[in-house]
C-alpha positions as CSV (number, residue, x, y, z in Angstrom):
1,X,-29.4,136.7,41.2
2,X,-27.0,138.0,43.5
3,X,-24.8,141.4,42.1
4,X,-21.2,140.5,40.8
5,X,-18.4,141.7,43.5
6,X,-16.8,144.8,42.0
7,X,-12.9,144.3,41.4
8,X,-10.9,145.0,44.7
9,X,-8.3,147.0,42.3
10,X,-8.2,147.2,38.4
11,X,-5.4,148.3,35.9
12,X,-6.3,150.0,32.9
13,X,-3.7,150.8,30.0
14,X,-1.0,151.7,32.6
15,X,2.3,152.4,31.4
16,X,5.4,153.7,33.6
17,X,8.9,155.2,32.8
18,X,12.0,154.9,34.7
19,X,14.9,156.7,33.5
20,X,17.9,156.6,35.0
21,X,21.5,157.2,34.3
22,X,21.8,153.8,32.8
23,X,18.7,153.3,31.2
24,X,15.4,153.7,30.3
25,X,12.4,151.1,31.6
26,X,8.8,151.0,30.5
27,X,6.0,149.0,32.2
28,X,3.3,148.8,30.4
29,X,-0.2,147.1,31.3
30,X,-3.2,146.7,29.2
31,X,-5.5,145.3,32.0
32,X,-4.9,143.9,35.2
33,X,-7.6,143.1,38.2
34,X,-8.0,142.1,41.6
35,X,-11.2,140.4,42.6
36,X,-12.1,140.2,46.7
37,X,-10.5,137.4,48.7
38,X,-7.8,136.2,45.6
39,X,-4.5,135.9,45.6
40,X,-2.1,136.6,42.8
41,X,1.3,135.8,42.2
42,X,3.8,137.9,40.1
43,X,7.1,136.1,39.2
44,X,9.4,136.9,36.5
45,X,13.2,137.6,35.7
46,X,15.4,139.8,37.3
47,X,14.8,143.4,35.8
48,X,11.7,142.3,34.7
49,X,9.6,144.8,36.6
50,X,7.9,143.2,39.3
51,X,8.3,145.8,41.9
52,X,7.9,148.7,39.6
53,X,4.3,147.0,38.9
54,X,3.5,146.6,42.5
55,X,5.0,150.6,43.0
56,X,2.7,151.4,40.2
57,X,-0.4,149.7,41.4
58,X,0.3,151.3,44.6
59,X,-0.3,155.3,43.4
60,X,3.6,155.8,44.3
61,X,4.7,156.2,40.8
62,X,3.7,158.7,38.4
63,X,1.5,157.7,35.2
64,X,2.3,158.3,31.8
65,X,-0.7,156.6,30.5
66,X,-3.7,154.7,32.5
67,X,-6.2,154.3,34.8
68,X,-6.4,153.0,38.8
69,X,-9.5,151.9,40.0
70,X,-10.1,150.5,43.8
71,X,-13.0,149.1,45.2
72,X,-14.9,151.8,47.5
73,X,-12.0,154.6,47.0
74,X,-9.5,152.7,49.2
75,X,-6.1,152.7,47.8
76,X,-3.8,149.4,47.6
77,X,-0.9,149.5,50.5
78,X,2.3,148.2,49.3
79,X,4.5,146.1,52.0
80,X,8.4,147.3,51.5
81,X,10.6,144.1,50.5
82,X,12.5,145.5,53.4
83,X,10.2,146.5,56.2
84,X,11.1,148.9,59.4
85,X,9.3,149.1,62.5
86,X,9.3,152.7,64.4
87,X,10.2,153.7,67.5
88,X,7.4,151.9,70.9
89,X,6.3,148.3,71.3
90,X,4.4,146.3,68.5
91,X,0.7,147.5,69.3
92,X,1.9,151.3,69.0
93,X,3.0,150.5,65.1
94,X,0.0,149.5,64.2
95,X,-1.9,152.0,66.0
96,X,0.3,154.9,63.9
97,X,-0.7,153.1,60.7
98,X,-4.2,154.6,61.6
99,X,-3.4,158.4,62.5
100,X,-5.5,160.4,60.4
101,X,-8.3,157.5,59.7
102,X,-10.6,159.7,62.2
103,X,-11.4,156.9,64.0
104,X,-13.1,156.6,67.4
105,X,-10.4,155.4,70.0
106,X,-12.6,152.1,70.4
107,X,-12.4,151.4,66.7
108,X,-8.8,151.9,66.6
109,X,-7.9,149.5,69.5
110,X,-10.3,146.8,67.4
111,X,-8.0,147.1,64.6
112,X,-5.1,146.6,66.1
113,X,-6.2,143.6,67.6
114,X,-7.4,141.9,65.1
115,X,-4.2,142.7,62.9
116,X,-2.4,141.4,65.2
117,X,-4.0,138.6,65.4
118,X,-4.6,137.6,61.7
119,X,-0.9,137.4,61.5
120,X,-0.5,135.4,64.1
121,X,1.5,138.4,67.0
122,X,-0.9,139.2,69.5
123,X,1.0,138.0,72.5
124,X,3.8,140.2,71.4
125,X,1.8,143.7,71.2
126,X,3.4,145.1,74.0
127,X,6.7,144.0,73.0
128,X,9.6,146.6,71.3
129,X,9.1,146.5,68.0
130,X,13.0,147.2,67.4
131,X,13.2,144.0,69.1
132,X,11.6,141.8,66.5
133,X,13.1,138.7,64.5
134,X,12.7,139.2,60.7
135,X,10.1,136.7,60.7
136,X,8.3,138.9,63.2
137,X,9.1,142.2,61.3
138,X,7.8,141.2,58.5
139,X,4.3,139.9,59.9
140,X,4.1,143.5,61.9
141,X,4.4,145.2,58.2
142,X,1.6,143.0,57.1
143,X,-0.7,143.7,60.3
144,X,0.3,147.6,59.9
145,X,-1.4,147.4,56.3
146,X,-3.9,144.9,56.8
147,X,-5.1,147.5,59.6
148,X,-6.1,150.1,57.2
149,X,-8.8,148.2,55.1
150,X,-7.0,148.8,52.2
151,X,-8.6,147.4,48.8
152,X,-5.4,145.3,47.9
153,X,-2.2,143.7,50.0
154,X,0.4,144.3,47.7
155,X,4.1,142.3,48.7
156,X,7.4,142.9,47.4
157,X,8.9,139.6,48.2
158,X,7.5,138.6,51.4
159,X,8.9,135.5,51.7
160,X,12.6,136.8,51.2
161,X,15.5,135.9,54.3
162,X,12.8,133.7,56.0
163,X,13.6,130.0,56.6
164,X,11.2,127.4,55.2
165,X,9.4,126.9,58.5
166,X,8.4,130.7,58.7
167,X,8.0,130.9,55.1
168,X,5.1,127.9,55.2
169,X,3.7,130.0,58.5
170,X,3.3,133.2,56.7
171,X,2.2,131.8,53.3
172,X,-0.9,129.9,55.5
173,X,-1.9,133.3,57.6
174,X,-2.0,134.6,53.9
175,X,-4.2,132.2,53.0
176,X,-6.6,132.7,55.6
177,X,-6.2,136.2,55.8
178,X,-7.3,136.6,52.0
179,X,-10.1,133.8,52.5
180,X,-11.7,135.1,55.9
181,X,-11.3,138.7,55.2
182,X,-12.0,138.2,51.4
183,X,-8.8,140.4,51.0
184,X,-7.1,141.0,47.7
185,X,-3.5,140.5,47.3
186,X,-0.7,140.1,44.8
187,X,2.9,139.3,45.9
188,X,6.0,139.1,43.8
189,X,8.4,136.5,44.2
190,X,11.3,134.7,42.9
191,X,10.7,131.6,43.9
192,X,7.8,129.4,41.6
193,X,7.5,126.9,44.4
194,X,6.3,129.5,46.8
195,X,4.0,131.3,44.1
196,X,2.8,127.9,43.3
197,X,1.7,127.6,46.8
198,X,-0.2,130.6,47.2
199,X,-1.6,132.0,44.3
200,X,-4.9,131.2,42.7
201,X,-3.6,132.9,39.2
202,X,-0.3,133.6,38.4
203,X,1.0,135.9,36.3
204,X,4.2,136.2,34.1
205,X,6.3,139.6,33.7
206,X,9.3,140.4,31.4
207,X,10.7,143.4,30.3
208,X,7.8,145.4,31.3
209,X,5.0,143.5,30.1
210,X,2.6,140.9,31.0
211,X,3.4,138.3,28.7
212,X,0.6,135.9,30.2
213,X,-1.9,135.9,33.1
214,X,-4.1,133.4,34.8
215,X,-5.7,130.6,36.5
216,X,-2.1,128.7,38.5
217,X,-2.8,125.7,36.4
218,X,-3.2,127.0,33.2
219,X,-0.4,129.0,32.9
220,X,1.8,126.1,34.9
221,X,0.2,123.5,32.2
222,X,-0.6,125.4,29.6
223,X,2.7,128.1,29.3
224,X,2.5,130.4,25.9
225,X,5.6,130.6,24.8
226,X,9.0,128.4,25.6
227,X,10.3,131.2,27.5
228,X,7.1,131.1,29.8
229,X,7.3,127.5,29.7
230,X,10.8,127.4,31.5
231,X,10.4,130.2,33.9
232,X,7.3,128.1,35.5
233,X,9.2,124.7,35.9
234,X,8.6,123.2,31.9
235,X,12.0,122.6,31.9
236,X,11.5,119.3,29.4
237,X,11.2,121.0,26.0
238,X,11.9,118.3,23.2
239,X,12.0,119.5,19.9
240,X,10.3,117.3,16.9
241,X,7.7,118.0,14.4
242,X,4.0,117.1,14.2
243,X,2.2,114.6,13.1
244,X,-1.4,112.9,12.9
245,X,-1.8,110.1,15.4
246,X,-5.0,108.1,16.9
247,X,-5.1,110.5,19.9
248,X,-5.0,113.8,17.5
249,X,-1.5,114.7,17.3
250,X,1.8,113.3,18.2
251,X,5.5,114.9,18.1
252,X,8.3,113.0,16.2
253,X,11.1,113.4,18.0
254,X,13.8,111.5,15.9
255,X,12.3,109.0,13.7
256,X,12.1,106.5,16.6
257,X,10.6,108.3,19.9
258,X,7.2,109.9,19.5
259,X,5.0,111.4,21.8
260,X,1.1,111.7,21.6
261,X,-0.9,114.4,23.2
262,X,-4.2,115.4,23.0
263,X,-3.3,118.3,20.9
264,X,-6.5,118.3,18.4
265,X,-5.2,117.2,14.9
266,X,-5.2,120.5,13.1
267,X,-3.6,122.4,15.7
268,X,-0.2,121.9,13.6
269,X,0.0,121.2,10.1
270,X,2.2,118.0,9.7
271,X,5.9,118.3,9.1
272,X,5.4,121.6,11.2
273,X,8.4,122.3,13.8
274,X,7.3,122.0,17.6
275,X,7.9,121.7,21.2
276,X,6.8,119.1,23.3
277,X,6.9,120.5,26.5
278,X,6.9,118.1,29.5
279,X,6.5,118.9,33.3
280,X,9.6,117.2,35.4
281,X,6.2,115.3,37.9
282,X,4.4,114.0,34.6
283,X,6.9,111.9,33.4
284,X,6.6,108.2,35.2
285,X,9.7,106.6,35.7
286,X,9.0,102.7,36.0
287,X,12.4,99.6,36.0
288,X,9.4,97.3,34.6
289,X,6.8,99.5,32.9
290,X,5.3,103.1,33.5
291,X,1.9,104.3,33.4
292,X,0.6,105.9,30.9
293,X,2.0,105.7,27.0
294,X,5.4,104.4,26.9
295,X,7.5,106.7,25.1
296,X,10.5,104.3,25.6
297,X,13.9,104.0,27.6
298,X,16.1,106.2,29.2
299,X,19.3,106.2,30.9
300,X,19.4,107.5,34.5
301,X,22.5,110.2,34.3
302,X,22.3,111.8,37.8
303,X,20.1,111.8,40.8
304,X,19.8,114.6,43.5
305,X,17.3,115.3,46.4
306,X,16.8,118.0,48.9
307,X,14.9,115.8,51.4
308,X,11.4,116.3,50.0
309,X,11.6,116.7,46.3
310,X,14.1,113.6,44.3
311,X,15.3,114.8,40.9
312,X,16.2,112.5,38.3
313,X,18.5,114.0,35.1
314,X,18.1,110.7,32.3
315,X,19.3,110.6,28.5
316,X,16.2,110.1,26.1
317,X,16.9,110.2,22.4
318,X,19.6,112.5,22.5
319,X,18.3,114.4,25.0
320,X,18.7,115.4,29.1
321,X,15.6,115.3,30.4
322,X,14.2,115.8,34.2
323,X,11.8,113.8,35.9
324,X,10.3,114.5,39.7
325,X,9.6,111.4,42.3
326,X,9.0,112.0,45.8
327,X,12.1,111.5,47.7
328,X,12.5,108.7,50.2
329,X,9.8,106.9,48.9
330,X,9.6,103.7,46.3
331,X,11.8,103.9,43.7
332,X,13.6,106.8,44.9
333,X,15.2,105.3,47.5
334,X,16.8,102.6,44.6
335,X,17.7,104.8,41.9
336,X,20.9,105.4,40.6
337,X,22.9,106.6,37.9
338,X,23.6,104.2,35.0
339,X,19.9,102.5,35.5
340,X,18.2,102.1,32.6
341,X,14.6,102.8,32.8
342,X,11.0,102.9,30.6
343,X,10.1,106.6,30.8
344,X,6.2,106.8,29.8
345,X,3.9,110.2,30.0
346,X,0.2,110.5,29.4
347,X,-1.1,112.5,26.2
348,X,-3.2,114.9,27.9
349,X,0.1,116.0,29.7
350,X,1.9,116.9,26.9
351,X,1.9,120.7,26.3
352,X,2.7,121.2,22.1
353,X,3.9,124.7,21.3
354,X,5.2,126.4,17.6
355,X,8.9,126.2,16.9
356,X,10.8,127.6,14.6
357,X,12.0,126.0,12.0
């Protein structure tokens, strides 16, 4: 049996203070890794402490408490959300990431070529750097690190001021990058559509701490809380209470609409306050029927696309809820406000959570 890969970086009871005139913030981090060739995704709200956690993780902030371990001594490097380029063409900024390695002139002309290359600027290694779109910048700050073997990528934003087109270029030379070179990296972002993209776990910050880690589809399907829930696209949270039904558990909503899940049945006591969380893409919209189980009709209040993605705001049981078809394509290219529709989900979609009561 082949020996388990050692963590590329691990995390270990880490907490951080940040005083200021202002305020005082505190990071704290029970446990955190990196394993070879996996990409993590850090997203949270503003002030939550996303780049603090990458400055931390990065040996640039002091510790108050904790523990950094990398993977054969190499230390994390941590690409600025706002890179610079220095002063020569493309080839000589990569090269100066290396001064002090105590490489042979050979070696360091190999690196640079293959940075340059994994992120997709070879043909422009003789070019000025100060000459650079910010598309360009940004893939010289990642060939600049890359080039130093470190044992973790981490990005501040690196998808920030780049149009979609160069955003989907970058996010696939990360992909291969991590893959090929079985490179760690974790990347904050605001934007869940471009974590979702990239990240084989994702990970949720908020005031400092990590209020839940994991695999991408867990924490998108499976969110904690109702906070969680929201910040990673739940945005359908219907409250009701719980109560036994031939698929384990179903939510009353008001009397009338109930939804079943596959909630086992003594996850909630009965009569006990819930959430049923529903994902905008797993609720079917159908003028005849839907698939899966009907949970009944809706009203269609508002429709709005962006080309690729066709919302659909409706009124169920009291309630605004949104629902995701693809746009341009069957029945978004009919619907319309004032339609009424069957709206139906499948159980095993249906994400139950404790409510208050």
């Amino acid at each position: 049996m082949s020996e388990a890969r050692r963590p590329s970086l691990e995390a270990c009871g880490l907490r951080v203070r940040r005083v200021s005139r202002r305020n005082c913030f505190e990071l704290r981090v029970d446990a955190l890794s990196l394993d070879p060739g996996e990409l993590l995704a850090v997203i949270g709200p503003n002030g939550a402490g996303k780049t603090t956690l990458l400055q931390a993780l990065a040996g640039l902030l002091p510790l108050e408490a904790g523990e950094l371990r990398f993977a054969d001594a190499q230390p994390p490097v941590l690409v600025f959300q706002r890179p610079i380029a220095l002063v020569g063409s493309v080839a000589h900024n990569v090269r100066s990431a290396l001064r002090g390695a105590r490489l042979e002139r050979a070696a360091v002309a190999a690196r640079v070529t293959e940075a340059l290359a994994h992120f997709g600027i070879a043909e422009l290694a003789q070019r000025r750097a100060h000459g650079l779109s910010g598309g360009e910048l940004r893939r010289l700050a990642l060939a600049r690190a890359f080039a130093r073997r470190p044992s973790a990528l981490l990005l501040d934003e690196p998808f920030e001021d780049l149009d979609r087109a160069a955003q989907d270029g970058l996010i696939d030379d990360l992909e291969r990058v991590t893959r090929r070179a079985g490179l760690a990296v974790a990347l904050v972002t605001h934007d869940l559509r471009r974590a979702v993209r990239v990240a084989d776990r994702l990970a949720v910050l908020r005031e400092g701490r990590l209020e839940q880690i994991g695999a991408l589809d867990e924490v998108l399907q499976r969110p904690g809380s109702p906070r969680i829930a929201r910040l990673v696209g739940m945005t359908n949270l219907l409250p009701g209470v719980a109560r036994p039904a031939p698929s384990g558990l179903a939510v009353d909503v008001d009397g009338e609409h109930c939804i079943e899940t596959r909630a086992p049945p003594g996850a909630f006591a009965p009569g006990a306050p819930v959430w049923a969380g529903l994902r905008p893409e797993h609720i079917k919209i159908d003028i005849g029927r839907g698939a899966g189980v009907p949970i009944g009709k809706g009203a269609v209040e508002r429709v709005r696309s962006d080309g690729a993605l066709c919302t659909v705001a409706l009124r169920w049981s009291g309630h605004e809820i949104q629902a995701h078809l693809v746009a341009g394509r069957g029945l978004a290219r009919t619907i319309a406000a004032g339609d009424g529709v069957l709206l139906s989900v499948r159980p095993e979609d249906v994400h139950v959570l404790p409510r208050e009561a």
